[in-house]
N, C-alpha and C positions, 0 to 999 in steps of 0.2 A: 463833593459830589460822590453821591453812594451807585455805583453800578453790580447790577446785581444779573449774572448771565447763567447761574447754573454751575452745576460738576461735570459740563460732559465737555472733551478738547471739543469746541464749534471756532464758526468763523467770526462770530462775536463775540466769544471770549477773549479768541486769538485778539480782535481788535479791541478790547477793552483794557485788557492786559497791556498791549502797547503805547496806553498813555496813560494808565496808571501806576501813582505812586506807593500804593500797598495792595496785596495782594492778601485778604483775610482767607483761611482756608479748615472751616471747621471738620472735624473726622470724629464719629463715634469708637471708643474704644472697641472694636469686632474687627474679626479677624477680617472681612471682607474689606472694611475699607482700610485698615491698614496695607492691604496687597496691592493699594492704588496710589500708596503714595508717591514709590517712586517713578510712577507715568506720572504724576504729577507736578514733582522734583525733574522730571528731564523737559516736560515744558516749559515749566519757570528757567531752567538756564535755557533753552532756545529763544526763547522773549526778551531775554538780556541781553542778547548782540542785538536787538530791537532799540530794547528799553534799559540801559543798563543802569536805570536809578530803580528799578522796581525792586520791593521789597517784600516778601513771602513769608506771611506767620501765621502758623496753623494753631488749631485752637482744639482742647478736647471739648464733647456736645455729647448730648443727651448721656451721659455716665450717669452708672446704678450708686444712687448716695450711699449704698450699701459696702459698694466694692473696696477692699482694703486701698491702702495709698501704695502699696510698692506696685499693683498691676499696672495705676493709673501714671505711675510714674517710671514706668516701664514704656508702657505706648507712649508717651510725653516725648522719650529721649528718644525712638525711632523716627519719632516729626521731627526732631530739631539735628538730627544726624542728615537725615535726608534731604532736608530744604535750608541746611547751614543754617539757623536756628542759632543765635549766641543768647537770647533770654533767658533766664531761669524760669524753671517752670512753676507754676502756680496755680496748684490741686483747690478748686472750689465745689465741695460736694454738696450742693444745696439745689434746692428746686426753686427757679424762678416763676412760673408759675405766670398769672397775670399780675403780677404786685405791682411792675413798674406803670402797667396799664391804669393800674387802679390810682396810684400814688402823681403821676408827672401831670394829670387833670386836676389834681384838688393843689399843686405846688402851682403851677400856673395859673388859678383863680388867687390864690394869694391868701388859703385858707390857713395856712398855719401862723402868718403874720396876723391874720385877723383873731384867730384863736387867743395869738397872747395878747392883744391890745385890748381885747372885749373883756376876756377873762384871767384878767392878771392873779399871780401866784405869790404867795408869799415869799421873802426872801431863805426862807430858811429850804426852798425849793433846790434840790440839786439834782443833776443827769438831765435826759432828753426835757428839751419843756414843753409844757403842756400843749403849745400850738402842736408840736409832731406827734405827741402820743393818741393826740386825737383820730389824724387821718390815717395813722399806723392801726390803730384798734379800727377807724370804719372797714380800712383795708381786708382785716382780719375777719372784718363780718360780713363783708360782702365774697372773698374768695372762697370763705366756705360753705357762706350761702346757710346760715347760721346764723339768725340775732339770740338766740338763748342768753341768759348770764353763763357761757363756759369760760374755763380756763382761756387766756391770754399767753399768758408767758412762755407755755411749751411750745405755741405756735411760733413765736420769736423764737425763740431758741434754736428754730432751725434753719432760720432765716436771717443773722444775723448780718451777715455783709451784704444782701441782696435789700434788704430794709436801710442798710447805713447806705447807701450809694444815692438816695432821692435827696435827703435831706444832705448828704457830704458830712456825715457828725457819725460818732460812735454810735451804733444802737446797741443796749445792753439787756437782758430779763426782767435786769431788777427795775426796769424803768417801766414794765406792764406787770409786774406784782398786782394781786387781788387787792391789795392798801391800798397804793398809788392809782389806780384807777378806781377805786372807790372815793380818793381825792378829788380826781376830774372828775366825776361825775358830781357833788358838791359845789363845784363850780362851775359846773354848767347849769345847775339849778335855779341862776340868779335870771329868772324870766325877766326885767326889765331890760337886761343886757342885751339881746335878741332880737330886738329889734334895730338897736343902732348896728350889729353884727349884719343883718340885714340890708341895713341901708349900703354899707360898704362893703358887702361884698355886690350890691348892685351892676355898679359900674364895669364888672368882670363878668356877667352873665347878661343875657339875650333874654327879653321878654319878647310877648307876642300880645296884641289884646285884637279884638275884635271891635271894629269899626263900624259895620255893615250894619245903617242905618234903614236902608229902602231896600224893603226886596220886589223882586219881579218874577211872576210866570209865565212859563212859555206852553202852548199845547205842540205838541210833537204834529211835523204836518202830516195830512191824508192825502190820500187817491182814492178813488175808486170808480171800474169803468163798465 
């Protein structure tokens, strides 16, 4: 169960915190909210003569992909000083963007398994397969809001552990190269496929059809006096 109460001390924090077992606590790297962490470090030990299994781990958020790694790991080790913090930190400079929005709706219809069943690859196929570079590249066209033939790979490449996290696999550049997707697109070519693709991706999507056989009129009533 995800409780979600805000950054301000309230009286539902306070009481949410007292039967919770993790305390997630994101901070932008700026000076403002670092001056907050430690009002935030003497709550979490006041909650612990409450709650003395809860656990407090703060998280850097919105950081400039630009910023060098020593700033970012700088503000990292004043959360982990402050809120007893024993993890090692772990600098992710990428923009998530809507990816995962775009990506956990086409893993949940069951399109990448259908990808490789419809449109099998040769054996001599190595790196991501073709079921995940599919919905990685629709990904790619629908975040930028961009169908052109553009480049692919640079957009991965900056996205690389935020793209490996849906499928759980490495994702690599070389696996959306201008070749290898000039591959899939070859084998997506094979229009008889398309239809059986269709039939089984059915059973995972909502149709709607219209029924409505008999229609009827009504006239709106009157008065008049």
């Amino acid at each position: 169960m995800i409780i979600d109460t805000g950054g301000r001390d309230t009286t539902s924090q306070r009481a949410a915190l007292s039967v919770s077992d993790v305390l997630l606590i994101p901070f932008a790297p700026r000076s403002f909210d670092i001056w907050t962490v430690h009002k935030v470090a003497d709550l979490v030990e006041e909650m612990r003569t409450v709650n003395p299994k809860l656990k407090a781990l703060a998280f850097l958020n919105r950081t400039d992909p630009q910023l060098t790694v020593r700033p970012n790991l700088e503000v990292n080790r004043q959360l982990r000083y402050a809120l007893g913090m024993n993890e090692l930190p772990t600098i992710i400079p990428e923009r998530i963007d809507d990816i995962p929005l775009l990506l956990e709706p086409m893993q949940r219809r069951g399109l990448p398994t259908l990808f490789d069943t419809h449109f099998p690859t040769h054996g001599t196929w190595t790196g991501l397969s073709l079921g995940w570079v599919s919905p990685i590249w629709l990904s790619a066209i629908w975040s930028r809001g961009d169908h052109r033939r553009v480049h692919v790979e640079p957009w991965v490449a900056k996205r690389l552990w935020t793209l490996g996290v849906t499928p759980g696999q490495a994702v690599t550049r070389v696996d959306f190269t201008d070749a290898r997707r000039a591959v899939v697109r070859r084998r997506l070519r094979h229009a008889e496929r398309w239809g059986a693709f269709a039939s089984a991706l059915h059973p995972h999507t909502v149709r709607v059809d219209d029924r409505l056989t008999q229609r009827g009129h009504g006239d709106s009533p009157s008065a008049s006096a």
